[in-house]
Structure formats: structure tokens, C-alpha cells
C-alpha positions as CSV (number, residue, x, y, z in Angstrom):
1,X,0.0,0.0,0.0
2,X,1.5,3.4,-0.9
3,X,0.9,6.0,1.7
4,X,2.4,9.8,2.3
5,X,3.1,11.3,5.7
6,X,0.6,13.9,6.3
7,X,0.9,16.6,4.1
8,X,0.0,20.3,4.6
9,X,-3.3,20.0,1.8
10,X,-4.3,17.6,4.7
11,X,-7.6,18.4,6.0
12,X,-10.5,17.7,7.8
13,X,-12.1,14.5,6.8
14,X,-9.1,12.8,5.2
15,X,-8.5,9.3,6.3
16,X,-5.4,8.5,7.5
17,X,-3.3,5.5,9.8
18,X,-1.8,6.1,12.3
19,X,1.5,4.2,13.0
20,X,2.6,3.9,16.9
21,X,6.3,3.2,18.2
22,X,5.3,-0.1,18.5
23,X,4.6,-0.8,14.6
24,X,8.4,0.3,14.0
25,X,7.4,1.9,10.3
26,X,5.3,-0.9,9.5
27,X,2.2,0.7,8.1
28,X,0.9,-3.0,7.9
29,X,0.8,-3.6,11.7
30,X,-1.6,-5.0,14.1
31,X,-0.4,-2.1,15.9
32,X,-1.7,0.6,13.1
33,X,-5.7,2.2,13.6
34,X,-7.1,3.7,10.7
35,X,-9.3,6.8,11.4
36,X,-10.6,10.2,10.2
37,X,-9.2,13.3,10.6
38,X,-11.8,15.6,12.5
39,X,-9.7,18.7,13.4
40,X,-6.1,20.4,13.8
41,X,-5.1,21.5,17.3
42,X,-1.4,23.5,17.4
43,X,0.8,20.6,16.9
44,X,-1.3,17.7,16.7
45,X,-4.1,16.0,14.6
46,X,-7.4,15.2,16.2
47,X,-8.1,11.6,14.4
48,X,-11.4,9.5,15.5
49,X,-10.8,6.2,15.2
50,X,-12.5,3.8,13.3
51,X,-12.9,1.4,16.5
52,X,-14.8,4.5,18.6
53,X,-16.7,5.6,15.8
54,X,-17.8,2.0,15.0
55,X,-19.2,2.0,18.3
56,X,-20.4,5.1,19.3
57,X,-20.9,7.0,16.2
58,X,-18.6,9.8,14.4
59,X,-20.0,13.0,16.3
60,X,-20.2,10.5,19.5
61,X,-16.6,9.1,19.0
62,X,-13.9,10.3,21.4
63,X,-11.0,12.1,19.8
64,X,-7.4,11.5,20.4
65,X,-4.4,13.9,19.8
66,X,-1.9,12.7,17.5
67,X,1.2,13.6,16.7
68,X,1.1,13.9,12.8
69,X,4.5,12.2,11.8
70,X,3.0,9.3,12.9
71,X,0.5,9.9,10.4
72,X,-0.1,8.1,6.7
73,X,-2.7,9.2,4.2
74,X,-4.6,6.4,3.0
């Protein structure tokens, strides 16, 4: 799968996956969640994850603050 690090045309809405310390650069990791950008904040992403969002909903769904070199485009 060919993915970019987030790029500054990034916005709102765009999916993305996010890849922990744990995956080591392996976008293909059990570690990796996929999710949906929902808003910039300074120096981090606010991404909903498809788990929450399966569950509760995307306005329901908790964001999380991520730090977006850990970040892939899908």
C-alpha cells in the first residue's frame, strides 16, 4: 500500500493511519488504527478512530491527539 506522511493540503475529513512506536514503520501492523481526521489542534491532529466511531458514532466518537508524523494518508 502506498501511503504519504501527512501533508500540509491535509484536512479535515481525510483518512489517514496512524503508526505507533510499537509498529516500527510498518504501516501494515496489528499495531496501526485507521481513522478520520476531525480537526487540527497546534501541533497535533485530532483523528477518530475507526474502533470509537464503530461504536459510538462519528460526532459520539472520542477524539485523540496525534502527533502527525505518525501519520499516513490512506
Amino acid at each position: 500500500m502506498d501511503m504519504q506522511t501527512l501533508r500540509l493540503e491535509s484536512r479535515e475529513g481525510d483518512r489517514v493511519r496512524w503508526l505507533p512506536t510499537e509498529a516500527h514503520g510498518d504501516a501494515e501492523s496489528p499495531y496501526c488504527s485507521n481513522g478520520t481526521i476531525s480537526r487540527f489542534e497546534a501541533h497535533r491532529v485530532m483523528v477518530k478512530f475507526d474502533s470509537a466511531v464503530d461504536v459510538d458514532g462519528f460526532d459520539a466518537a472520542q477524539e485523540v491527539a496525534i502527533d502527525p508524523q505518525t501519520l499516513r494518508v490512506l
